[in-house]
LOVOBA-400479 format. One record per residue (C-alpha): x, y, z; residue in one letter. Coordinates in steps of 0.05 Angstrom, whole numbers, plus 5000, padded with zeros to 4 digits. Layout:
XYZa...
This chain:
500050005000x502750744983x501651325019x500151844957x497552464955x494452654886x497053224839x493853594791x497254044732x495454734764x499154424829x493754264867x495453714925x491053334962x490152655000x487352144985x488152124910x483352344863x480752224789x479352894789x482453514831x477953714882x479754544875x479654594805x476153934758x483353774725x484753054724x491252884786x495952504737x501252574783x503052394849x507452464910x508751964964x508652195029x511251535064x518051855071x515852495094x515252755161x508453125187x506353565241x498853355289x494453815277x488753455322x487552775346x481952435395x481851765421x476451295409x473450825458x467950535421x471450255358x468849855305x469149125309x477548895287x479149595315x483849665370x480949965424x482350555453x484350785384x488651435373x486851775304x491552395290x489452935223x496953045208x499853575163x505453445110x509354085090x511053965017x513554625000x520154314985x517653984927x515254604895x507854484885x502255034884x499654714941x505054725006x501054225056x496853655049x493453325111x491252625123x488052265174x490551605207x491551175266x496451415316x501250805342x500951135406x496351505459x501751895474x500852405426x499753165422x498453695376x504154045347x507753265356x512553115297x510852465261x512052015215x508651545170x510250765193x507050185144x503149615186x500448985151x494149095189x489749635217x483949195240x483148465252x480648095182x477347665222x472548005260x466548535228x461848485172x467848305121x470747715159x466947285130x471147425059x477147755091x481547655026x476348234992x478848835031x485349085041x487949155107x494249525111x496250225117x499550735152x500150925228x503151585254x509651525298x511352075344x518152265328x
């Protein structure tokens, strides 16, 4: 799984990945992975009543990735995620860490034909 944000030809950036830009209608042929890049919490809230497969408590951070380095029109893009830990606060560095799975494929509504859904993704790691 990649963690890419979508760009468009005016420069646009955003996450997740679009067919279409969602400032200006241009198709987002291009794209940047984030995966490398470090990001700053801009909020987060636990949750203690997850979904079934879902750790519980579960830390979700909105992160922001300054991009400005790559010279887009766009400097930041944000994304949402799991947090890997509860220790977390805004204005935390982070970065993106790949984990084969988010939830359990074997409990919830899809267990039944966990080979149908992807389960991996991204958690954010206090630096």
């Amino acid at each position: 799984m990649t963690l890419e944000a979508g760009i468009c030809p005016n420069g646009h950036v955003s996450y997740p990945t679009h067919p279409r830009c969602p400032d200006c209608g241009d198709p987002q042929d291009e794209t940047v992975d984030l995966s490398d890049e470090r990001a700053e919490v801009v909020t987060w809230t636990t949750s203690t009543a997850t979904p079934p497969g879902v750790r519980e408590p579960n830390t979700l951070a909105i992160v922001e990735f300054d991009i400005s380095h790559l010279e887009y029109e766009d400097a930041f893009v944000r994304a949402m995620g799991q947090a890997t830990s509860d220790d977390i606060e805004t204005g935390d560095v982070v970065e993106p860490v790949y984990v084969e799975e988010l939830r359990d494929p074997d409990v919830g509504i899809k267990s039944a034909n966990p080979e149908s859904t992807d389960w991996d993704g991204y958690r954010w790691d206090p630096v």
